[in-house]
N, C-alpha and C positions, 0 to 999 in steps of 0.2 A: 251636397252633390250639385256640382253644374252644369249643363247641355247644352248643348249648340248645337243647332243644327243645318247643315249645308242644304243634305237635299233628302226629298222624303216626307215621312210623318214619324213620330217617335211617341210613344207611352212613358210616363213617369209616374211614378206614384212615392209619396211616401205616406202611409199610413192609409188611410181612408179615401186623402186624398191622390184623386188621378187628374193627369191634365195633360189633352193632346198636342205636342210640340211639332209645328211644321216648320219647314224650307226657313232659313231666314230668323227662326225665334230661338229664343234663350228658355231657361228653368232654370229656378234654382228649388232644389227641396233640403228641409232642411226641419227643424222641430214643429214651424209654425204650418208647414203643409207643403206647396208648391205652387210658386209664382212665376207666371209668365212674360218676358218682356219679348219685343219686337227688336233685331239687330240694326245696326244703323244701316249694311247694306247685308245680303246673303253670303259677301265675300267676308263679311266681320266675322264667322261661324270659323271657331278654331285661329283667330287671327294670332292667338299666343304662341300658336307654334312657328310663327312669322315674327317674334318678338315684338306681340303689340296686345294691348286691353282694348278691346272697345265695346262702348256701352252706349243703348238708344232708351233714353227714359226711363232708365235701370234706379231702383231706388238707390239710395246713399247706404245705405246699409250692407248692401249687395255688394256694391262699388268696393267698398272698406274693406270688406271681408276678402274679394280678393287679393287688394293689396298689403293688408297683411299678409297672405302668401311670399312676399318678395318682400320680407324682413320689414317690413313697419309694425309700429304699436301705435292702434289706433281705434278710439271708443268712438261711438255715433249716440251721443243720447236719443230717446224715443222719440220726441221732438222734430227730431231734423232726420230719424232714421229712412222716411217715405220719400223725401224730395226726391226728383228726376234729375239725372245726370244723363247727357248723352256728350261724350266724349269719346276723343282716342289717344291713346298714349302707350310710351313703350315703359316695360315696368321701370327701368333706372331713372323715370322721371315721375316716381310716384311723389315721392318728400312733395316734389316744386308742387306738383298738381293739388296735392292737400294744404300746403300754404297757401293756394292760390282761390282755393273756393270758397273766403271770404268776398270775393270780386266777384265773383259771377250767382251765387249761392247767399239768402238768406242766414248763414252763422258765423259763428265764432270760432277761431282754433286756438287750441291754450295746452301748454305744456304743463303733464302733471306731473308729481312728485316723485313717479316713477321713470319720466322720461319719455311717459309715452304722449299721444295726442287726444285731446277729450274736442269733437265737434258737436255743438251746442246750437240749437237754433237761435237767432235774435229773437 
C-alpha cells in the first residue's frame, strides 16, 4: 500500500510497524514494514491523478514497483533495490526512464529471458 499525503498527519501501520505520515511525505507498507520518504514538493501528493510519478529520495525498489503498475516487467536485485531516486515523470515514459538510469544511477539494465528488465547494481 502507498500514501501520500497533501495535508494533515496520517497513521500507517502494517504489522507491528506504525509510522506517522505528515503534509508532503509518502509510505509505502508493504511485507518489510513501512517506509517513509519526503515528496519532492507537497503539491507531488496524489500527482498521479494529474498523470505524473513523482518521487523525492524514494528507493528504487519503491520506484519499480509502481511502475510496474503501468505495464512494465521489472526486477530490482537487493543491491541497487535502496538507491534514492528523486524524479518526475508521466507513467507512458516509464520504459525511457528505466533505460535511462544507467546515466544517472550506479546499474545496469538487461533484458531477461522472459522479456522483462533485471536492474543490477555495478
Amino acid at each position: 500500500m502507498r500514501v501520500e499525503v497533501e495535508q494533515g498527519l496520517v497513521e500507517v501501520a502494517r504489522g507491528a510497524a506504525v509510522a506517522r505520515v505528515a503534509a508532503g511525505q509518502g509510505a509505502l507498507a508493504d511485507a518489510s514494514g513501512v517506509r517513509i520518504a519526503n515528496l519532492i514538493t507537497s503539491d507531488a501528493a496524489g500527482a498521479w491523478r494529474r498523470g505524473r510519478l513523482a518521487y523525492a529520495a524514494a528507493p528504487l525498489e519503491d520506484v519499480v514497483a509502481d511502475l510496474n503498475r503501468y505495464g512494465l516487467n521489472v526486477r530490482v536485485t537487493p543491491g541497487a533495490a535502496d538507491l534514492k531516486v528523486t524524479a518526475g515523470l508521466r507513467p507512458d515514459q516509464a520504459g525511457a526512464f528505466v533505460a535511462g538510469l544507467p546515466r544517472v544511477l550506479p546499474v545496469t539494465v538487461a533484458r531477461e529471458a522472459d522479456g522483462g528488465l533485471l536492474i543490477r547494481a555495478r
